[in-house]
N, C-alpha and C positions, 0 to 999 in steps of 0.2 A: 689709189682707187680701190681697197681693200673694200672698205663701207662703204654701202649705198651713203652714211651720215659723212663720210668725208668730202663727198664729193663739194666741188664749186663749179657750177655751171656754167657761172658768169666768163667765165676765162676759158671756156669750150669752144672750139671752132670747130664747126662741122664742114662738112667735107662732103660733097654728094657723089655716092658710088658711081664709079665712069663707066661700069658694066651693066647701070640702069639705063634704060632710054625713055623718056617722056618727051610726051607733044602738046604744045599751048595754040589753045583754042583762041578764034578769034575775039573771045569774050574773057579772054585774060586767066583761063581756067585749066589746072594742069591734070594731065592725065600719065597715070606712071603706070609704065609695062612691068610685071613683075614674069621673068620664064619661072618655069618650074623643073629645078633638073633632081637628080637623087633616081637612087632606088625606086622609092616609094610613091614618090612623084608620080615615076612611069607607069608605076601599081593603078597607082587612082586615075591615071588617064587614060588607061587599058578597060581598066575593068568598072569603072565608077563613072566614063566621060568627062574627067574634070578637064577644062582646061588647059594647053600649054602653058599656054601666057594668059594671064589677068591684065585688066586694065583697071584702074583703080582712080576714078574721079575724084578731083581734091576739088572742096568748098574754096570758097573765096578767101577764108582766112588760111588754109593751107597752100594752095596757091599763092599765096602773097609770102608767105615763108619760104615755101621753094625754092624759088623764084629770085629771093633775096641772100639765097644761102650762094656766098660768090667764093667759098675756100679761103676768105681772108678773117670774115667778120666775126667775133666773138659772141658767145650768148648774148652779153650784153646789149653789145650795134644793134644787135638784131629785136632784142626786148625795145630798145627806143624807137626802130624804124616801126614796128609792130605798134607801139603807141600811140606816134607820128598819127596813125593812116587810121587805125580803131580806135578813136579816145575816148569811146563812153564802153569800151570790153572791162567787164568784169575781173578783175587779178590776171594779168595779160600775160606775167611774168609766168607763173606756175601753169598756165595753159602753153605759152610756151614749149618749157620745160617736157612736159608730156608729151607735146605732138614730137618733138625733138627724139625721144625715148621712143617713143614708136616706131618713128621712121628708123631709130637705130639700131632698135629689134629685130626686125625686119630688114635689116642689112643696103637700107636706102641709101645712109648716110652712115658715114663712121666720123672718129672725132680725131680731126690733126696731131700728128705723132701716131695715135694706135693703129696698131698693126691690122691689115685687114686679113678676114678671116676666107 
């Protein structure tokens, strides 16, 4: 996992951090708590009013990703459930791939085996 070019996603299993908490609405729609700890954090929510915790509404297609992500299933499973359920989405695969990346930015989800941080 040296290069971004090496990677295969297809054989990625993600993993949703157990230290996140979200709640699914009764319209099937997920909402993920994000706390905010650090230094800095406390900087801006001292002196700036941010937020402790964000809640962060996910779309119907993110929701449906979430949701789906159960620690076992690979990028793959997950590319085809994703198909399954959107079959007229535009490159489902590479949209994926991205919302994947985000969430693992952002310390959502990590990817089975790697170490969390």
């Amino acid at each position: 996992m040296s290069k971004k070019n090496d990677k295969n996603y297809m054989d990625y299993v993600p993993v949703k951090n157990p230290d996140v908490e979200y709640e699914t609405a009764d319209n099937g729609r997920v909402t993920v708590f994000i706390e905010w700890k650090g230094f800095y954090h406390r900087i801006a929510q001292k002196f700036f009013h941010r937020p402790r915790v964000s809640d962060v509404k996910m779309d119907e297609l993110g929701s449906f990703v979430w949701l789906a992500i159960d620690d076992s299933k690979d990028v793959h499973q997950l590319s085809l459930e994703l198909e399954a359920k959107f079959p007229k989405m535009e490159k489902p695969l590479s949209r994926l791939i991205k919302f994947l990346e985000i969430l693992h930015d952002n310390h959502l989800i990590y990817w089975k085996g790697e170490s969390r941080k």
